[in-house]
PDB file of N, CA, C and O in Angstrom, chain B, residues numbered from 101:
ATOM      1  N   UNK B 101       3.646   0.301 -85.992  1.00  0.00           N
ATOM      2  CA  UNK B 101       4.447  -0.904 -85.960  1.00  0.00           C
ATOM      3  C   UNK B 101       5.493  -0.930 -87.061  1.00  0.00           C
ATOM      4  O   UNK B 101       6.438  -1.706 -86.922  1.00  0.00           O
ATOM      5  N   UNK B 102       5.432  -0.291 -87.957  1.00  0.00           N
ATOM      6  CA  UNK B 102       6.277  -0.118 -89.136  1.00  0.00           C
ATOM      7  C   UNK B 102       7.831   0.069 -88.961  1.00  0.00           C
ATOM      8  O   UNK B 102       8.781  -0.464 -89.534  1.00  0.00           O
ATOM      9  N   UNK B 103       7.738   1.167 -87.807  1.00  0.00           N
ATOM     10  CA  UNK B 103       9.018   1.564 -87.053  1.00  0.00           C
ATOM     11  C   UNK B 103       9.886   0.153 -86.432  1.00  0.00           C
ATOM     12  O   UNK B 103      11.056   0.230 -86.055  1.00  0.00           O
ATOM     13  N   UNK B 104       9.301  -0.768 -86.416  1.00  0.00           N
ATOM     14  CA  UNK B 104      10.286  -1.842 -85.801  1.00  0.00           C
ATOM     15  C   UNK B 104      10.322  -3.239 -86.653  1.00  0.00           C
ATOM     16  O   UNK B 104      10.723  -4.356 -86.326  1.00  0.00           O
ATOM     17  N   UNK B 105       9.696  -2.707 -87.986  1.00  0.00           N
ATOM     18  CA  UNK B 105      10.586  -3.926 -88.624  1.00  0.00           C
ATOM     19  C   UNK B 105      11.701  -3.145 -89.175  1.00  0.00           C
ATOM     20  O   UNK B 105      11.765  -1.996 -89.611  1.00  0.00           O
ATOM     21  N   UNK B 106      12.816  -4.367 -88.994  1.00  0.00           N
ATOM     22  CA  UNK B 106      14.091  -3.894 -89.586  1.00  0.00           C
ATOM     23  C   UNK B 106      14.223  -4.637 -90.759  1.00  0.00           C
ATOM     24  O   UNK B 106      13.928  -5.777 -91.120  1.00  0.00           O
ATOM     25  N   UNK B 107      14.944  -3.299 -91.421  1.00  0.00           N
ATOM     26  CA  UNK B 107      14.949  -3.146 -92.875  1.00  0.00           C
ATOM     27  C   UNK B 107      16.099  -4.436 -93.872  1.00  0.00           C
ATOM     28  O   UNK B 107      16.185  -4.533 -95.096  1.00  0.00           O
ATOM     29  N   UNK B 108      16.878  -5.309 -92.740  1.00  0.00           N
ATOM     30  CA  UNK B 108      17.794  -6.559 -93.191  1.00  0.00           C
ATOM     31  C   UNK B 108      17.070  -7.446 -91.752  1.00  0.00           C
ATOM     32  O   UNK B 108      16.955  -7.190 -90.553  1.00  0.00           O
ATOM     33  N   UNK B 109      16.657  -8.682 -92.721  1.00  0.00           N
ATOM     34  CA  UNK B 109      15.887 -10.224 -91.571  1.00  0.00           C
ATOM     35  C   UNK B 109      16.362 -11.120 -92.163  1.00  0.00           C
ATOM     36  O   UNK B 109      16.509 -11.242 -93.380  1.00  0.00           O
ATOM     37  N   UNK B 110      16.740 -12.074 -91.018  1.00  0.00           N
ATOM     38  CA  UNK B 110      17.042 -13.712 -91.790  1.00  0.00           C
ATOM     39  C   UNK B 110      15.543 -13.898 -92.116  1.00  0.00           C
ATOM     40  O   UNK B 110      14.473 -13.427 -91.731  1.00  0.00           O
ATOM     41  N   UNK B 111      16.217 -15.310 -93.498  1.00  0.00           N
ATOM     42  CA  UNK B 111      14.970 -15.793 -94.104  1.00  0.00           C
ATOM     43  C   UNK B 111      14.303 -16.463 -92.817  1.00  0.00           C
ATOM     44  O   UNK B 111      14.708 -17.004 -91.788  1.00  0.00           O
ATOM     45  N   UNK B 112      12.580 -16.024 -93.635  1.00  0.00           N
ATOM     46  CA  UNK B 112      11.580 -16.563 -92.497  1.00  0.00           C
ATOM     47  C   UNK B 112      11.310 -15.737 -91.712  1.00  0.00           C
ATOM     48  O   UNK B 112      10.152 -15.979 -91.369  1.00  0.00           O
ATOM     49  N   UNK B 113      11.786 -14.603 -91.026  1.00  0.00           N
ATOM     50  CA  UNK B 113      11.304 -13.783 -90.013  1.00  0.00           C
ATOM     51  C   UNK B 113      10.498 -12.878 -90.909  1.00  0.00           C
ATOM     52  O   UNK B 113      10.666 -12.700 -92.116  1.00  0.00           O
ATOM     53  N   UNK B 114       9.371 -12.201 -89.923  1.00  0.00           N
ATOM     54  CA  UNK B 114       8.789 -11.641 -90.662  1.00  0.00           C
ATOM     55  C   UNK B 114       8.054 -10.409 -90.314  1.00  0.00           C
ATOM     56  O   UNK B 114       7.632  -9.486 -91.010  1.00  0.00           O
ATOM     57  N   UNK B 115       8.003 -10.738 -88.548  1.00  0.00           N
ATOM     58  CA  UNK B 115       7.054 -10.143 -87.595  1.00  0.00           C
ATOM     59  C   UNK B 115       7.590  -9.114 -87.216  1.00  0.00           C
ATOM     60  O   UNK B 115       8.639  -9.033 -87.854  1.00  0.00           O
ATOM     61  N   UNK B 116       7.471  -8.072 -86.392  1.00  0.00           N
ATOM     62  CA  UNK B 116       8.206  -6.551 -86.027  1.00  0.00           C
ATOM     63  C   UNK B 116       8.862  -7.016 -85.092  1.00  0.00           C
ATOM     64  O   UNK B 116       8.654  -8.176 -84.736  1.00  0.00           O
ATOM     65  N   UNK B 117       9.754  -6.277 -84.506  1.00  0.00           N
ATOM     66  CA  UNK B 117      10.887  -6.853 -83.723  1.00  0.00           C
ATOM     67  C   UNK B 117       9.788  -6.552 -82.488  1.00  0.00           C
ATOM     68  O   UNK B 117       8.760  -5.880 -82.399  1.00  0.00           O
ATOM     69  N   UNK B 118      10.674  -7.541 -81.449  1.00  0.00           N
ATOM     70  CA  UNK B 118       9.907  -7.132 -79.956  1.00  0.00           C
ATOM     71  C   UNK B 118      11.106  -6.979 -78.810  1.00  0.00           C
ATOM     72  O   UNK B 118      12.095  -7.659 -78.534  1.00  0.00           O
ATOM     73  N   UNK B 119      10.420  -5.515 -78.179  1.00  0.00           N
ATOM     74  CA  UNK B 119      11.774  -5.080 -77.470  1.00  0.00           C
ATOM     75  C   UNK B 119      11.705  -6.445 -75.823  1.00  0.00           C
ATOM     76  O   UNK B 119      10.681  -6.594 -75.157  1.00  0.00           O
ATOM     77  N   UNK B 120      12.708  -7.027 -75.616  1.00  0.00           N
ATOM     78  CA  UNK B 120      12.673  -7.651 -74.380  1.00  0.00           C
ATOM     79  C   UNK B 120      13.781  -7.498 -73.395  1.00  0.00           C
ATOM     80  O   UNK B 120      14.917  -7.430 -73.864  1.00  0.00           O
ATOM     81  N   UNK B 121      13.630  -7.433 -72.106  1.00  0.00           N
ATOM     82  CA  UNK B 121      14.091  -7.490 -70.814  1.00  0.00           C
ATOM     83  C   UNK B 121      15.652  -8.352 -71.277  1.00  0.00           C
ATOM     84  O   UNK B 121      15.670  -8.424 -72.505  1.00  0.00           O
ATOM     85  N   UNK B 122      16.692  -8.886 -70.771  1.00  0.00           N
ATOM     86  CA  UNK B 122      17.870 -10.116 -71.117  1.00  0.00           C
ATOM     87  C   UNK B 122      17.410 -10.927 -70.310  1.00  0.00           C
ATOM     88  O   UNK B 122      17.223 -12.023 -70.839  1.00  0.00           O
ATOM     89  N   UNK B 123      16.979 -10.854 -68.626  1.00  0.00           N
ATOM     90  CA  UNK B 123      16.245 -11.572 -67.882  1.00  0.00           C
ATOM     91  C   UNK B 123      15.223 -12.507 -68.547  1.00  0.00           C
ATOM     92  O   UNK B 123      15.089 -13.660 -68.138  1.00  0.00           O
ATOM     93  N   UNK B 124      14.445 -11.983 -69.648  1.00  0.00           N
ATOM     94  CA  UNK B 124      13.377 -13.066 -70.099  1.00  0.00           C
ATOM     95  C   UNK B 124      13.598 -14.254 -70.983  1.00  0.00           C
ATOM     96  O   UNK B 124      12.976 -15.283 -71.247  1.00  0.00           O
ATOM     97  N   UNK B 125      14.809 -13.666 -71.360  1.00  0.00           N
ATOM     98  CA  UNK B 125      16.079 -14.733 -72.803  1.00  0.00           C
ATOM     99  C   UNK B 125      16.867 -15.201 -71.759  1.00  0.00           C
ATOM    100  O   UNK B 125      16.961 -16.403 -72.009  1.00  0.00           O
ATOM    101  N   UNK B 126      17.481 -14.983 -70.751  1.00  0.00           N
ATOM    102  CA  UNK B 126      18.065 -16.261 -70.471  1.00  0.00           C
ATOM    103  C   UNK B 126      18.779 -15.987 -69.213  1.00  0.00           C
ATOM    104  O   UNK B 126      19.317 -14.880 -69.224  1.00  0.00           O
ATOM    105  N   UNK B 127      18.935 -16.619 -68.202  1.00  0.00           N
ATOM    106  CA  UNK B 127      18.995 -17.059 -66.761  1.00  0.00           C
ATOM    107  C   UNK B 127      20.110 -15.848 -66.399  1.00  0.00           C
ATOM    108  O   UNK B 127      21.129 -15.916 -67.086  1.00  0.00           O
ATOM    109  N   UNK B 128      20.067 -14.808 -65.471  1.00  0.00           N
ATOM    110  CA  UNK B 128      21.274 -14.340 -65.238  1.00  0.00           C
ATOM    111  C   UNK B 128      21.632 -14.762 -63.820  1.00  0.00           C
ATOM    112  O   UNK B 128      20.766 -14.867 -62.951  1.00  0.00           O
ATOM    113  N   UNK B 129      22.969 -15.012 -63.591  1.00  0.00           N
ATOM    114  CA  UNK B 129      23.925 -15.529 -62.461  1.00  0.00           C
ATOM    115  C   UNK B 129      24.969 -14.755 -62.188  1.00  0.00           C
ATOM    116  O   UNK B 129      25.541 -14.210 -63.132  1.00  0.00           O
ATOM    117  N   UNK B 130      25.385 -14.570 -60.976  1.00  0.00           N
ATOM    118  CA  UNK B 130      26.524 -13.975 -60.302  1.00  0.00           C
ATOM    119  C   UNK B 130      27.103 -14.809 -59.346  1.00  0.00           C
ATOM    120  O   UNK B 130      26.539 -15.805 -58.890  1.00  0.00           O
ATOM    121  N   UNK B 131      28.421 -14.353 -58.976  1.00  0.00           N
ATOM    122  CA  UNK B 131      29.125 -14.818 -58.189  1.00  0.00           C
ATOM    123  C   UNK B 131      29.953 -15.951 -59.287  1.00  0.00           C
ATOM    124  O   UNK B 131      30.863 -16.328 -58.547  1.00  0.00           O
ATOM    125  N   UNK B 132      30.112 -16.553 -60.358  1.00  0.00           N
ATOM    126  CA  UNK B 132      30.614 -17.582 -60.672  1.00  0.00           C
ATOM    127  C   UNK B 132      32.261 -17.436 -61.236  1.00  0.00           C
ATOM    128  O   UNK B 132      32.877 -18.262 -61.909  1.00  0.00           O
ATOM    129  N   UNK B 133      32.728 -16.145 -60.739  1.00  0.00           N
ATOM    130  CA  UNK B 133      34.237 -15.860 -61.704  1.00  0.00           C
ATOM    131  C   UNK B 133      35.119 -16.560 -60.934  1.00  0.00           C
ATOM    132  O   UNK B 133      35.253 -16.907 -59.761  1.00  0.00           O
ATOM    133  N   UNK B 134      35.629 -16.645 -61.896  1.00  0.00           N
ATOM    134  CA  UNK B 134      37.034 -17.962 -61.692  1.00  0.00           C
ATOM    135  C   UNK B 134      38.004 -17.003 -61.028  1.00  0.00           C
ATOM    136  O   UNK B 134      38.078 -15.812 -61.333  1.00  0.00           O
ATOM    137  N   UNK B 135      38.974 -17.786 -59.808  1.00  0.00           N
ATOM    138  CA  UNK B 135      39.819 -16.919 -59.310  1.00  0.00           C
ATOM    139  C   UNK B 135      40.869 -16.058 -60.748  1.00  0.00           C
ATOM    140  O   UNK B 135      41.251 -16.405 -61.865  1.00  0.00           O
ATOM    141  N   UNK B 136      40.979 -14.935 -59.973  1.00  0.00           N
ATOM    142  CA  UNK B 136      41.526 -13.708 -61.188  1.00  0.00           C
ATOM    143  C   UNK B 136      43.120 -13.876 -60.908  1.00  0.00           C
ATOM    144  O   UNK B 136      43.957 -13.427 -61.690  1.00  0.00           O
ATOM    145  N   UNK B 137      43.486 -14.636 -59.595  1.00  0.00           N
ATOM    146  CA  UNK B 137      44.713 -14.970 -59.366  1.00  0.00           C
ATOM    147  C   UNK B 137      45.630 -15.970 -59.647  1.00  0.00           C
ATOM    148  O   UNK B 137      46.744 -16.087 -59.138  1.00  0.00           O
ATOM    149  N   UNK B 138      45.037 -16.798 -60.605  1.00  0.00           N
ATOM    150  CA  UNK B 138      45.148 -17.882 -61.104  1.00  0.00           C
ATOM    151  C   UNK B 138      45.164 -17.692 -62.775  1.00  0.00           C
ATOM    152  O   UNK B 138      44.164 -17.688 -63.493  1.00  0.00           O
ATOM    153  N   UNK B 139      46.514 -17.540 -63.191  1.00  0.00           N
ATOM    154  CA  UNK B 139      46.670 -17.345 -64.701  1.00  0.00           C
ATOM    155  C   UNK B 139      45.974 -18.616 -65.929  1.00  0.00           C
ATOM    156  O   UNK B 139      45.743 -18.475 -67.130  1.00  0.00           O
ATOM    157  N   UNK B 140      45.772 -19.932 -64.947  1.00  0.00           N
ATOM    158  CA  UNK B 140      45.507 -20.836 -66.001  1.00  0.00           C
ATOM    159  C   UNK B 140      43.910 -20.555 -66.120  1.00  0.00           C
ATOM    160  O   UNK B 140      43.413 -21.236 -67.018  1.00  0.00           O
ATOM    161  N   UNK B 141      43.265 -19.977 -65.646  1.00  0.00           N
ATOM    162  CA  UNK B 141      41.901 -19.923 -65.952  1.00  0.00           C
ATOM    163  C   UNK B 141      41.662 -18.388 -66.508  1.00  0.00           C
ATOM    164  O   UNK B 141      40.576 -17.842 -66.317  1.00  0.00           O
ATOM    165  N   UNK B 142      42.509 -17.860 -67.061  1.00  0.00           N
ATOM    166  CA  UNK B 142      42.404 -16.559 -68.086  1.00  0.00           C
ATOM    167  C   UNK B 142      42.936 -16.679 -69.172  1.00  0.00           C
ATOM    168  O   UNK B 142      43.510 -17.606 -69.743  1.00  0.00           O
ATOM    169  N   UNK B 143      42.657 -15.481 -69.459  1.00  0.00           N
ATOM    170  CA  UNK B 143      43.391 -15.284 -71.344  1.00  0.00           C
ATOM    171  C   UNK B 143      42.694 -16.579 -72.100  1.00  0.00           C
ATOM    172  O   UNK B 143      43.639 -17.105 -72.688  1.00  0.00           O
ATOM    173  N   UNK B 144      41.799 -17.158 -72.305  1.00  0.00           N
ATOM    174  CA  UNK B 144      41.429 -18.405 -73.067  1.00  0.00           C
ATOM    175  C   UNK B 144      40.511 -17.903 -74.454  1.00  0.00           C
ATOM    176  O   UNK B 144      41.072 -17.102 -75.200  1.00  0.00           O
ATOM    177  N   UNK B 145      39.257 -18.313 -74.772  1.00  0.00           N
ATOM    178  CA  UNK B 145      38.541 -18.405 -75.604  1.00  0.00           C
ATOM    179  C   UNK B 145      36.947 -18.044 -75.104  1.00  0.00           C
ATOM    180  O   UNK B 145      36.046 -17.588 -75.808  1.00  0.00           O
ATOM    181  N   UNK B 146      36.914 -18.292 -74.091  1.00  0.00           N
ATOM    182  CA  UNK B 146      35.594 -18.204 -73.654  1.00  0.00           C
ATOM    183  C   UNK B 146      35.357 -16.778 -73.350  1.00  0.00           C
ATOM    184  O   UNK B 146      36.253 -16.307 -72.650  1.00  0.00           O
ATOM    185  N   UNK B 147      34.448 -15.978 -73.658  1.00  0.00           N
ATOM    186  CA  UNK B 147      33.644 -14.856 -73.485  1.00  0.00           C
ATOM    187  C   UNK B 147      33.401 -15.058 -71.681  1.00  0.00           C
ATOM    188  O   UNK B 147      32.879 -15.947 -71.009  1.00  0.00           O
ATOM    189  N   UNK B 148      34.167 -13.555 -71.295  1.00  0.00           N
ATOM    190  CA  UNK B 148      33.778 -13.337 -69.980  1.00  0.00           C
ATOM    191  C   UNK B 148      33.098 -11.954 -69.395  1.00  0.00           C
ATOM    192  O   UNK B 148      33.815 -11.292 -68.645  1.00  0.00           O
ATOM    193  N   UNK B 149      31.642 -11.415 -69.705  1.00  0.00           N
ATOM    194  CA  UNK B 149      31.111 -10.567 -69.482  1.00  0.00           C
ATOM    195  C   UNK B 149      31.497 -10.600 -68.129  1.00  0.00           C
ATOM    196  O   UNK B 149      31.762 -11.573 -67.424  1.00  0.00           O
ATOM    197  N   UNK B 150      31.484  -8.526 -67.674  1.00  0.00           N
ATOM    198  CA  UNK B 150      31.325  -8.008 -66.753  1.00  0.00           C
ATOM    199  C   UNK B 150      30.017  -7.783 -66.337  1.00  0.00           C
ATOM    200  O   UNK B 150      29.436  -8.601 -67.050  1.00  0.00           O
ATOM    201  N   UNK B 151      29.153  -7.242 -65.680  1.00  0.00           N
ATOM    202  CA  UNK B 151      28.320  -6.047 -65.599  1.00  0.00           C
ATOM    203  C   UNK B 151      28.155  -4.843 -66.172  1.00  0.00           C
ATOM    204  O   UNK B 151      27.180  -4.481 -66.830  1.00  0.00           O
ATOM    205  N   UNK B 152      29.413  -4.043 -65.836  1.00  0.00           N
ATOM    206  CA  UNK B 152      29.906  -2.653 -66.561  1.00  0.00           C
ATOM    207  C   UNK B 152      29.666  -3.125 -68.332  1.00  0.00           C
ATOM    208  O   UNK B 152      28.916  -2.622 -69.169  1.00  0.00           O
ATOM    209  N   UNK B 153      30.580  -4.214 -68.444  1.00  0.00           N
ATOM    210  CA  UNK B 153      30.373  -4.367 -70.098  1.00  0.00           C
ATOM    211  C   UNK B 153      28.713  -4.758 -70.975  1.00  0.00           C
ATOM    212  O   UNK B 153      28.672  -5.198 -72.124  1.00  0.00           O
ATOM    213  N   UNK B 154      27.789  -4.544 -70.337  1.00  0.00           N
ATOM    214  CA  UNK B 154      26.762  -4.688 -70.998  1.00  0.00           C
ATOM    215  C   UNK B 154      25.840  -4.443 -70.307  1.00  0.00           C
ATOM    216  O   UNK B 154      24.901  -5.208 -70.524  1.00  0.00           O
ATOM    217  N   UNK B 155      25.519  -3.166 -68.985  1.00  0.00           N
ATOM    218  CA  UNK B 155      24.983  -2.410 -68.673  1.00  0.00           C
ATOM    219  C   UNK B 155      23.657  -1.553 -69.585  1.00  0.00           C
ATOM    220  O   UNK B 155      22.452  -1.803 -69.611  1.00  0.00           O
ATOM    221  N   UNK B 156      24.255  -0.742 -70.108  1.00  0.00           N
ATOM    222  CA  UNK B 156      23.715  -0.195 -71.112  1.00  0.00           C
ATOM    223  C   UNK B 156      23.984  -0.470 -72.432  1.00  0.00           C
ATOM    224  O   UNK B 156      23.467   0.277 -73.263  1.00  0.00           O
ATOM    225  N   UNK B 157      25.002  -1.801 -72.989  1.00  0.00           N
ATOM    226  CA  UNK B 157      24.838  -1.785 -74.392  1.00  0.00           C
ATOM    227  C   UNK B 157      23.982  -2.095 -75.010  1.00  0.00           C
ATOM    228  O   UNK B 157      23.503  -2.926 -74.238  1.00  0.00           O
ATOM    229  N   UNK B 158      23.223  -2.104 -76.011  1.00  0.00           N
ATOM    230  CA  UNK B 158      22.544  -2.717 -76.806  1.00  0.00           C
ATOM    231  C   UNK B 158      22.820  -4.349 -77.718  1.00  0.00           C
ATOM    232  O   UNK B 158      21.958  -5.177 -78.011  1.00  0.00           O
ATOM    233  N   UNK B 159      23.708  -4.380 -77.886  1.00  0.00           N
ATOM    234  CA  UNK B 159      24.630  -5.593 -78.319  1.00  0.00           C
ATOM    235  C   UNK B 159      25.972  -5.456 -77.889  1.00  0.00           C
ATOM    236  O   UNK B 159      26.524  -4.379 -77.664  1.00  0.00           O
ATOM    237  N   UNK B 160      26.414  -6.437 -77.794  1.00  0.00           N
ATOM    238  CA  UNK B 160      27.585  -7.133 -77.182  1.00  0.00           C
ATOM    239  C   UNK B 160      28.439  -8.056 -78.408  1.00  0.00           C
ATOM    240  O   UNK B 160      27.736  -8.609 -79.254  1.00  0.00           O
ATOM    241  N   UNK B 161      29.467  -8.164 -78.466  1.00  0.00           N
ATOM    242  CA  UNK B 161      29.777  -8.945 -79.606  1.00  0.00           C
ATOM    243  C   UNK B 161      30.870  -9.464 -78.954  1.00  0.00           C
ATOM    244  O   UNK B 161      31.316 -10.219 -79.817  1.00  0.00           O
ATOM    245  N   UNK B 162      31.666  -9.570 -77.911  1.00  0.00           N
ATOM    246  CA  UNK B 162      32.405 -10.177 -77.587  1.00  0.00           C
ATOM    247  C   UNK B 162      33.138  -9.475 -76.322  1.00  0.00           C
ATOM    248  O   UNK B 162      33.177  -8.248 -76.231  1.00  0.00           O
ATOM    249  N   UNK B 163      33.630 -10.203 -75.496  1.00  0.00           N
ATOM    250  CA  UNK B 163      34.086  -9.282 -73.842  1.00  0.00           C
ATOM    251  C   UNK B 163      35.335  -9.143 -74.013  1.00  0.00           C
ATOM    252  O   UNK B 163      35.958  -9.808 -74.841  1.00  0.00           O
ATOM    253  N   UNK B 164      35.866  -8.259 -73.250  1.00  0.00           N
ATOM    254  CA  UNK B 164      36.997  -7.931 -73.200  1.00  0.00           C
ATOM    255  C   UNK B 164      38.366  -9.212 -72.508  1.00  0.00           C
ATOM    256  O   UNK B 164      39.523  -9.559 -72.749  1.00  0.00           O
ATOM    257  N   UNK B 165      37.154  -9.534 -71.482  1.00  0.00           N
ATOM    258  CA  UNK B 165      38.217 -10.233 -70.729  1.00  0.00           C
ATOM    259  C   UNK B 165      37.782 -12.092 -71.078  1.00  0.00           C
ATOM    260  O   UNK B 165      36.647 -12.486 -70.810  1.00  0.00           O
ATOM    261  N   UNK B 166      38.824 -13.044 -71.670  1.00  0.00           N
ATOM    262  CA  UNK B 166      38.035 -14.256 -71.489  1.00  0.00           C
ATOM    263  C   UNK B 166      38.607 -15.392 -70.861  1.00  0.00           C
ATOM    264  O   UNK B 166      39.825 -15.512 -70.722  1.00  0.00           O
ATOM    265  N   UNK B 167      37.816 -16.195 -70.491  1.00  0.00           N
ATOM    266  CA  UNK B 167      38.582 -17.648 -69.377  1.00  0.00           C
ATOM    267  C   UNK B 167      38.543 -18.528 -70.655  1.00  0.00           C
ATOM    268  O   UNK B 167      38.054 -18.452 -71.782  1.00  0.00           O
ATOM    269  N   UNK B 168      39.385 -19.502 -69.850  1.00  0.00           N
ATOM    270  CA  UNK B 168      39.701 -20.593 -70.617  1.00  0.00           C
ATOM    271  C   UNK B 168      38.458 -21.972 -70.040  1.00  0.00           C
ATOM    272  O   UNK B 168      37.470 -21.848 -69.316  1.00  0.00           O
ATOM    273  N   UNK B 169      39.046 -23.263 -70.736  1.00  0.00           N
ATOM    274  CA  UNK B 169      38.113 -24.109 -70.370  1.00  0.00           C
ATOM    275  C   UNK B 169      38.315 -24.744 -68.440  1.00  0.00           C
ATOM    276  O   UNK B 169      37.558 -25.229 -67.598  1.00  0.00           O
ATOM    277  N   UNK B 170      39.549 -24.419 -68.499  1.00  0.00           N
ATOM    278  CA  UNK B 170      40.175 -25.067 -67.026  1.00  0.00           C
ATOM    279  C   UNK B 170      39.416 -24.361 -66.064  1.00  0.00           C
ATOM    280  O   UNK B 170      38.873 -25.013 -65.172  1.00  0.00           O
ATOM    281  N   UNK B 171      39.244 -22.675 -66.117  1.00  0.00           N
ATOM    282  CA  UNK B 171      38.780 -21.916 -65.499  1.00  0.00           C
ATOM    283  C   UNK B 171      37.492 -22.304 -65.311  1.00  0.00           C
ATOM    284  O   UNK B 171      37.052 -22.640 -64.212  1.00  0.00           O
ATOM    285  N   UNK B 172      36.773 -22.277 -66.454  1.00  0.00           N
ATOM    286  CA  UNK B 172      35.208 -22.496 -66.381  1.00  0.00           C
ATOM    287  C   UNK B 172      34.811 -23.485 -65.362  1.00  0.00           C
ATOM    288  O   UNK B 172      33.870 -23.390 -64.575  1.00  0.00           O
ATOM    289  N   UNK B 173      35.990 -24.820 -65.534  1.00  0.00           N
ATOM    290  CA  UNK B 173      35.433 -26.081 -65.020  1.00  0.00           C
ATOM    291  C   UNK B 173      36.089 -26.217 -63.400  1.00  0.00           C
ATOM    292  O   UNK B 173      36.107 -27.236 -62.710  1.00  0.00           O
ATOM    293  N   UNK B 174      36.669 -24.705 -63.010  1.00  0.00           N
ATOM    294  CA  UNK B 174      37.254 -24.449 -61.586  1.00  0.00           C
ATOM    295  C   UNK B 174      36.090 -23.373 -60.851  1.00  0.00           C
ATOM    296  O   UNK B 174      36.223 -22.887 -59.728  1.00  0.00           O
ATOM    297  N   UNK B 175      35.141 -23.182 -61.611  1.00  0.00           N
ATOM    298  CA  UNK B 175      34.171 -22.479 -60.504  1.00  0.00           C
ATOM    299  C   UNK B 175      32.905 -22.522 -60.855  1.00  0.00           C
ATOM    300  O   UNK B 175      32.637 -23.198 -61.849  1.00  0.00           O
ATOM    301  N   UNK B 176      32.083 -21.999 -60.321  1.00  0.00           N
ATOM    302  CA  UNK B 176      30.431 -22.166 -60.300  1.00  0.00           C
ATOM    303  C   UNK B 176      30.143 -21.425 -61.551  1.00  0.00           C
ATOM    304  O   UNK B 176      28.931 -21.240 -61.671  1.00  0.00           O
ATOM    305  N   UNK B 177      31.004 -20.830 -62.742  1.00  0.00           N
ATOM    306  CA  UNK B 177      30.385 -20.235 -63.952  1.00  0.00           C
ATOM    307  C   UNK B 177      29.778 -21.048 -64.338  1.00  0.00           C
ATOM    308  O   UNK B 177      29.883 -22.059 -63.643  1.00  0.00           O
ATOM    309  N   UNK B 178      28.946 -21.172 -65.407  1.00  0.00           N
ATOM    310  CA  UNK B 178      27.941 -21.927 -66.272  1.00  0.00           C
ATOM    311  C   UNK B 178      27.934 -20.865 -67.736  1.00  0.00           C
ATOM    312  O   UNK B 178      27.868 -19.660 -67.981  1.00  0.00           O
ATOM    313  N   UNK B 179      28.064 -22.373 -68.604  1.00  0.00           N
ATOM    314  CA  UNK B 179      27.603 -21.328 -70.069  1.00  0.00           C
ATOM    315  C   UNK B 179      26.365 -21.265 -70.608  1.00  0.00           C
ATOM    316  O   UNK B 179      26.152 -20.543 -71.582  1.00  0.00           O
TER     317      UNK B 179
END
């Protein structure tokens, strides 16, 4: 178990890391992208994962592509 504590923890953690599924942290959904033909619901602030973009990464720190708030509130995405 030694092997999976990491060597920098916020205060308070303490326990060995535990490897998990993304499915078990938190709801995944498809189908919700905002039309791509529609400039006012791109280029914004909001983080817009692909598939391809976090396939195999291990962490993610921010997507390539992001919507704005108009977008979000023009289709079935959810944050």
């Amino acid at each position: 178990m030694a092997g999976n504590v990491p060597k920098i923890r916020f205060p308070g953690f303490t326990e060995p890391w535990e490897q998990r599924k993304l499915g078990e942290l938190a709801e995944i959904v498809s189908g919700g992208t905002p039309a791509t033909s529609n400039p006012e619901y791109w280029d914004g602030t909001i983080n817009w994962y692909t598939p391809a973009e976090i396939s195999e990464a291990r962490y993610v720190y921010g997507s390539q592509k992001k919507i704005t708030e108009v977008g979000l509130n023009n289709s079935s995405a959810k944050i």
